[in-house]
N, C-alpha and C positions, 0 to 999 in steps of 0.2 A: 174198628173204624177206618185202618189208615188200609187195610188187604179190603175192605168191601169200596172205598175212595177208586182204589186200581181196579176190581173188577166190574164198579160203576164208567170204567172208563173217561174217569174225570182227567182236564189235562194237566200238564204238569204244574202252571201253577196255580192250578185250583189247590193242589194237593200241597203245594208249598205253605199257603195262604192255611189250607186246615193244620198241618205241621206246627207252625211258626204262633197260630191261636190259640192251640191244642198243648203246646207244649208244654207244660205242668204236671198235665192230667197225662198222659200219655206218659212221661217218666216215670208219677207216682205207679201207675196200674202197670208199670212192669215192676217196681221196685216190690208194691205187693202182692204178685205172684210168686217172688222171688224169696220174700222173706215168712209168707204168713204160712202158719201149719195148714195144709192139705185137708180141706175136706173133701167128699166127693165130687162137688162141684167144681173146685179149686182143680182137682188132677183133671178132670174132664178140657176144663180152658187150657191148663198149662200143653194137655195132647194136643188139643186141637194148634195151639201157638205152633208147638215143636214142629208138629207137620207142615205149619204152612210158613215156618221159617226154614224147615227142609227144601221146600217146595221155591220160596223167594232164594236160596240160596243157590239151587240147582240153577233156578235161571238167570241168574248174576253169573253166575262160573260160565253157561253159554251164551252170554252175551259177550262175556271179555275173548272166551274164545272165537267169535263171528268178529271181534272187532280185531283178532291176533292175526288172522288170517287175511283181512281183508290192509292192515298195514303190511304183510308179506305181501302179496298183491301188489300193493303200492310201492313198495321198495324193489319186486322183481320189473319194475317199467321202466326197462334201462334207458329205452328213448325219450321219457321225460324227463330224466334225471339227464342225460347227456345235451338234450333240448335247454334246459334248464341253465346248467353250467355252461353250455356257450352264450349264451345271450346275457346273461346277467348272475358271475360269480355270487356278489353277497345275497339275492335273492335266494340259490340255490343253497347258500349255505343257512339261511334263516331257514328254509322249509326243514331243509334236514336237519337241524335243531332242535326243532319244532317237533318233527315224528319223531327224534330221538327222546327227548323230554318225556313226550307222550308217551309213548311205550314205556321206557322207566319207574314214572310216574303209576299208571294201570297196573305192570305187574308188583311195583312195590304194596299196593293200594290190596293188590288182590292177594299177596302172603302174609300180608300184616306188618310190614316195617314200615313204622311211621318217620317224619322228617326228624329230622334230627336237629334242627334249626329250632330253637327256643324264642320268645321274645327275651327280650331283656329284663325285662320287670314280672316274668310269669310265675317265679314264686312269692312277691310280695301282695302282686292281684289274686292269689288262688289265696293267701293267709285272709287278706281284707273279706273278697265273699265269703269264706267261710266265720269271720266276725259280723260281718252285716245277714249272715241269713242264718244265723246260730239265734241272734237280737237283732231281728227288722227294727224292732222300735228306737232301737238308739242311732241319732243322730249320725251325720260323717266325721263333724267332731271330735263326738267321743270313739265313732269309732277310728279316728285317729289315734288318740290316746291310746285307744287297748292296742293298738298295733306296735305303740314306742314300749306300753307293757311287756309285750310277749318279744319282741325283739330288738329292744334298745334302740331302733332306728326312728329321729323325727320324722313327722308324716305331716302335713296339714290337711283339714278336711276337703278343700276342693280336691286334691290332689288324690285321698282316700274314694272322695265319688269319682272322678275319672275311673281311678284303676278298677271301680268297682265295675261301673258300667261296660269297658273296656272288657273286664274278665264276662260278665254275662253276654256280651254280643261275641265274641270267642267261645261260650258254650254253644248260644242258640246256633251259631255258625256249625261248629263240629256234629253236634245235633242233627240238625237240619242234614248234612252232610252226609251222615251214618244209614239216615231213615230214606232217604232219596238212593243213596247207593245201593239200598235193600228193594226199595219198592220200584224206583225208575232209574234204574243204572243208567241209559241212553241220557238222561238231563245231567248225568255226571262225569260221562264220559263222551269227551266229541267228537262226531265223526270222523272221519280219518280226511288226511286234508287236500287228495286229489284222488280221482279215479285212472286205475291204470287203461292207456290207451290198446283198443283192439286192433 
């Protein structure tokens, strides 16, 4: 659904809007390729996935490189950069910031080092979802309670819905995140933020 969305040439947020709908079903139907014994139909899909995860990967890896090259580019324009810094020091130092970040950011994104920056509350939200989606049926309430059960710590139930919703808009985020950096890198990665002068 989400490789025929991209070579239907839908735009990006069509593709977000199907992501963000879809997201259930899309988790599940990777979870059970992942997990069910192999029939032949089963190896048939999981091929065809591999290849066109081959394929979406290949062009993730040349887009970050079209975008490495094109912030070289932008950094070898010494007369914008010197343009820049005579007319307005913090201006220049925000841009270079800014491509500094960005670069960082890309290639951390493209080796697999994630932030290291935690919320505050992100193992008591990850405990909570997984009490409310172990038992949908139980209340915030209770599942209040079963959170002072398993870790001594008072909860009260508004505060158990918060952190719960709070952790599911933090998946569908990361999510959404993952599946767009796979299928539309360009909506995840922004242009670079001047063009060097000729």
């Amino acid at each position: 659904m989400l490789r025929q969305s991209v070579e239907n040439g839908e735009s990006v947020e069509q593709f977000k809007g199907k992501v963000r709908s879809n997201r259930g079903a899309i988790q599940k139907a990777y979870a059970i390729m992942r997990e069910r014994p192999t029939t032949p139909e089963i190896r048939k899909l999981q091929m065809e996935e591999d290849v066109a995860w081959e394929k979406l990967s290949r062009r993730f890896d040349a887009f970050l490189k079209a975008q490495f090259r094109k912030i070289v580019e932008g950094f070898g324009d010494l007369d914008h950069w010197r343009t820049l810094a005579a007319k307005d020091r913090n201006q220049y130092r925000r841009e270079l910031d800014e491509v500094l970040r960005g670069i960082k950011g890309a290639l951390n994104h493209a080796v697999g080092i994630e932030s290291h920056r935690q919320r505050e509350n992100a193992e008591r939200d990850k405990i909570i979802d997984e009490i409310k989606s172990s038992k949908p049926e139980l209340s915030f309430g209770r599942v209040a309670l079963e959170y002072k059960r398993r870790t001594g710590r008072q909860l009260t139930g508004k505060v158990a819905e918060r952190s719960y919703k709070r952790h599911d808009a933090l998946i569908q985020a990361e999510f959404e995140h993952w599946v767009l950096t796979l299928y539309h890198p360009e909506a995840v990665f922004p242009p670079v933020p001047h063009k060097p002068s000729t």
